[in-house]
N, C-alpha and C positions, 0 to 999 in steps of 0.2 A: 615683461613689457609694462610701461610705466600707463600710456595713454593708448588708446587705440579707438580711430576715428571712421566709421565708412557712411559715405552713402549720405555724407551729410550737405542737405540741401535751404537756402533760407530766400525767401523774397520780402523785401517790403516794399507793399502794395503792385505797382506797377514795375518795381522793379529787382531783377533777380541777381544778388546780391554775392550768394556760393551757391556753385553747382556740380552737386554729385562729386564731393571732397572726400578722399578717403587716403588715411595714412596712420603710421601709427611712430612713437617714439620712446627712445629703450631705454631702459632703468640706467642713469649714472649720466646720459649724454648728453651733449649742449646740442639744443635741436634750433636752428633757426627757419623765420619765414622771411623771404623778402619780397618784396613788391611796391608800385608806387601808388600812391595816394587812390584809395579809392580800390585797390584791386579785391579787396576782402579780407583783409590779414587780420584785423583789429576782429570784424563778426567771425570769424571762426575762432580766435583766441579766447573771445569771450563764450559762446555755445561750450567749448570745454571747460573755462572754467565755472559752469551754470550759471552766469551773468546772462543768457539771453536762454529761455526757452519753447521758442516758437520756433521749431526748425521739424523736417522730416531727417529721418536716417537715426543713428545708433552712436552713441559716444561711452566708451568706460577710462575711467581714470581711475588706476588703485582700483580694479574691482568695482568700483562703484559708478551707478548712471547721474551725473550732474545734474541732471532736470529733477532728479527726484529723489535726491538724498544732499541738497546743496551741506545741511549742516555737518552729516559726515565728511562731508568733501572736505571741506573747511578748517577741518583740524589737521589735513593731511598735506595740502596746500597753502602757498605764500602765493600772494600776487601784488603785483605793481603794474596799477592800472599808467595808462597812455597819458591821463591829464590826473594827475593827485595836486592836491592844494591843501596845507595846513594854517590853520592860524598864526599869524604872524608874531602875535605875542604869548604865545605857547611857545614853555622851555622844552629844550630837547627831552630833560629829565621826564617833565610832568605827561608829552607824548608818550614816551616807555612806559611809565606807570598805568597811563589808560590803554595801551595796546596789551599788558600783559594781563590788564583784568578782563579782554575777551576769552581767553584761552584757558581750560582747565588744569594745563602745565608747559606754561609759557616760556623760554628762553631765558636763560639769561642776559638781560639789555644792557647791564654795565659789562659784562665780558665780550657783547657785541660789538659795541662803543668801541671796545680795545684794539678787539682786531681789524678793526677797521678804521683805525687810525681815527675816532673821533671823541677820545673817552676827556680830551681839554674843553670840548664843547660841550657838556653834559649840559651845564646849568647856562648856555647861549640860550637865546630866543631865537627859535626858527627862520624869523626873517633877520635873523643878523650870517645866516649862514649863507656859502656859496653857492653857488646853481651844482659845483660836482658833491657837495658835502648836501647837500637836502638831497639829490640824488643816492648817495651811500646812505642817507637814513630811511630811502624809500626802501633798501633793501633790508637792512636792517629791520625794518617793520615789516615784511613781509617773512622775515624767519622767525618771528617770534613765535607762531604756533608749534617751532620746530618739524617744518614741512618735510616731507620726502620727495616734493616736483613746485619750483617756485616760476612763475611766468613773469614775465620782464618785457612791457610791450614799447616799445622804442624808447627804453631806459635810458639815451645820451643824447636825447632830439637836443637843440640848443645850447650845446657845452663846446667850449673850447677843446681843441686837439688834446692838449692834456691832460684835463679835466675827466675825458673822454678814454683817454688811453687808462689813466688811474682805475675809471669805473670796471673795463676790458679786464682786471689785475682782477679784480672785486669778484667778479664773475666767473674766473678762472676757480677762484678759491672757494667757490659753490660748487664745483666738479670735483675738487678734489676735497671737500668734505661729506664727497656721494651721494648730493644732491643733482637732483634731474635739474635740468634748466630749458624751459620752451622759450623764446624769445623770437619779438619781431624787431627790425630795424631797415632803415633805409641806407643804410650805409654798408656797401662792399666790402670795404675793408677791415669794418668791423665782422660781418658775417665768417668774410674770409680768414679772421685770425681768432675766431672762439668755437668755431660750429665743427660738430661735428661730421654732421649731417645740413643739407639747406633747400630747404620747399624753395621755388620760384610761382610764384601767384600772379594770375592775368586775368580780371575779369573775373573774377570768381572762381578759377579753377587751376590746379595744380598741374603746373604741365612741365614741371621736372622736379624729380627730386634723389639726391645722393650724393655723398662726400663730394669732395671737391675735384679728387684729381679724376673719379668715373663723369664729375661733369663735364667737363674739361674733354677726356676723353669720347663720352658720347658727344658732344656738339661739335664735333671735327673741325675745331677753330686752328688752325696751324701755329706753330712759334713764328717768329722772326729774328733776322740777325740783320742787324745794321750798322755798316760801318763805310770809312771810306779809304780810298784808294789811291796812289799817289799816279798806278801806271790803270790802261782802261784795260776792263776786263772781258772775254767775250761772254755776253747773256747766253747765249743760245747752249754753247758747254753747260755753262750752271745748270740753266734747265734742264736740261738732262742726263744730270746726275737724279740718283734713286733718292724718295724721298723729299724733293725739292717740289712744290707748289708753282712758285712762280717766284721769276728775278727781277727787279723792277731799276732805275738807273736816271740819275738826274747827274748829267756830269762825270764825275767820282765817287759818287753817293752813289750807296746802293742798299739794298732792299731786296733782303730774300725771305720769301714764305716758305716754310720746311718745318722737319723733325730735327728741330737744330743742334741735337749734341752729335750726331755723324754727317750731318754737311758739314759744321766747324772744322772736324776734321780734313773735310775732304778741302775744305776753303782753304785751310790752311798749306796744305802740302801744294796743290795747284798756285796760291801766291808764291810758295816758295821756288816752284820751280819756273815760272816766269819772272825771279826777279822783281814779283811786285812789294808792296809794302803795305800791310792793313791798318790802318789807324782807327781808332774811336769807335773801337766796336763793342756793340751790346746784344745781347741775347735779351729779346720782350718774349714773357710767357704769356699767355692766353691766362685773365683777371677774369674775375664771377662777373665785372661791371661787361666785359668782353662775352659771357655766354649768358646772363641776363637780356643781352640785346639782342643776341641771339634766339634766343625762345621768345621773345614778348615784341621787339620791335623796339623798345624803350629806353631812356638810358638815367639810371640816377647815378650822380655823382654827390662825393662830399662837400659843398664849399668850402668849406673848412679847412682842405688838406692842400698842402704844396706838390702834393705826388699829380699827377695826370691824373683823368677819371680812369681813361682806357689802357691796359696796359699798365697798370704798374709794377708787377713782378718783374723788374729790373734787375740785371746780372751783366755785372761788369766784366768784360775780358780782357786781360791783362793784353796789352797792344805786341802783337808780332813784328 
């Protein structure tokens, strides 16, 4: 076990901030948190990485308690804080050089550079870089101590879609270099396409957490199939086939709530033998943005993306 968190509780002054947090995350996995503005995700990121020490309850990272071994911790973790800001007229180079004279056996920064596709920028100046490329060098500088758990606290707030998907590659390839990765982010689709695992935070408290398909699974969100119709179908049949939620019908438009790979079937053979025709049909899977609002009430969405917020697990059905 890489971190392991219980019990962990914070107020400032009048206001209580996490309450009675406990989780823990496993050596090698991408562990995300999500939540929106304000839920807690940033104070308890920082309580583990010993950035804040005013809290009750118990934290170990690597064996060690944060509150009171920060500078052991520190050789052992990389972080990238939520707001980082460098000198504008600091070379990439001359950053690597001062990041490597914190550590007593630092990285290699120009083999970093490489794999990360930024080794033509060595000798740029920080502010001639892009918001995804200062981004890769925030990671970069946070593996210089050659971490074993790097934290990543809304690492792609502000980046364009591809900018953004690049970073998602970046991150990937901190997993399969057997690095732990804790990360927060507001973004679904990012949680949904790195995590292994994913906290939902409300208020200060965790009030689900687990891969993606047991989320899914616990929040008994149904699928849908939606397509339409060229002959009218009876609802009340649908309905009561096994497995179907409800049929809903505008027209020839239709809308069914189910376990949708054996109603398809069943949809299927019933248009056939009526004679009917199914056109434009899609199977919508139940999205984290989909059980996120389900546990909290709440909904963030990406601006950024062309996809829907709700619903984007999209799956085309070849038309009958």
């Amino acid at each position: 076990m890489a971190i392991s968190v219980r019990s962990l509780d914070v107020r400032y002054k009048d206001k209580h901030a996490v309450r009675n947090v406990s989780f823990h995350v496993n050596k090698g996995e991408i562990f995300g948190m999500i939540g929106a503005n304000g839920a807690g995700k940033t104070t308890i990121i920082e309580c583990v990485e010993g950035l804040r020490t005013k809290y009750k309850g118990t934290i170990d990272v690597l064996g060690i308690d944060p509150r009171h071994s920060r500078s052991q911790l520190y050789s052992k973790i990389g972080v990238q804080l939520q707001e980082t800001s460098y000198q504008e007229k600091l070379k990439v180079s001359e950053i690597g050089r001062l990041f490597e004279s914190f550590y007593p056996k630092p990285a290699d920064f120009d083999a970093l550079l490489t794999e990360f596709g930024l080794a033509e920028k060595k000798n740029s100046y920080i502010g001639k870089l892009s918001g995804g490329q200062r981004q890769k060098l925030s990671v970069i500088l946070a593996l210089m101590p050659n971490p074993e758990i790097v934290f990543l606290d809304e690492l792609t707030t502000g980046l364009d879609p591809k900018s953004r998907r690049d970073i998602w590659e970046t991150i990937k390839s901190l997993k399969a270099r057997g690095i732990t990765v804790f990360m927060t982010t507001h973004f679904m689709e990012e949680a949904e396409y790195l995590c292994d695992r994913v906290a939902i935070v409300r208020q200060g408290e965790i009030v689900a957490l687990d891969n993606l398909a047991s989320l899914i699974q616990n929040a008994g969100i149904p699928d849908q199939i939606v397509f339409d119709c060229d002959t009218p179908l009876d609802r009340e049949t649908i309905c009561g086939w096994e497995d179907v939620v409800s049929c809903e019908s505008d027209q020839n438009h239709y809308v069914i709530s189910c376990r949708a790979d054996p109603v398809l079937i069943s949809l299927c053979d019933y248009a056939a033998r009526n004679n009917a025709v199914l056109k434009n049909v899609s199977i919508i899977r139940p999205s984290l943005e989909d059980i996120f609002f389900r546990y909290t009430g709440e909904t963030l969405s990406d601006p950024d993306s062309s996809v829907p917020a709700n619903r984007k697990q999209r799956k085309k059905v070849q038309e009958k």
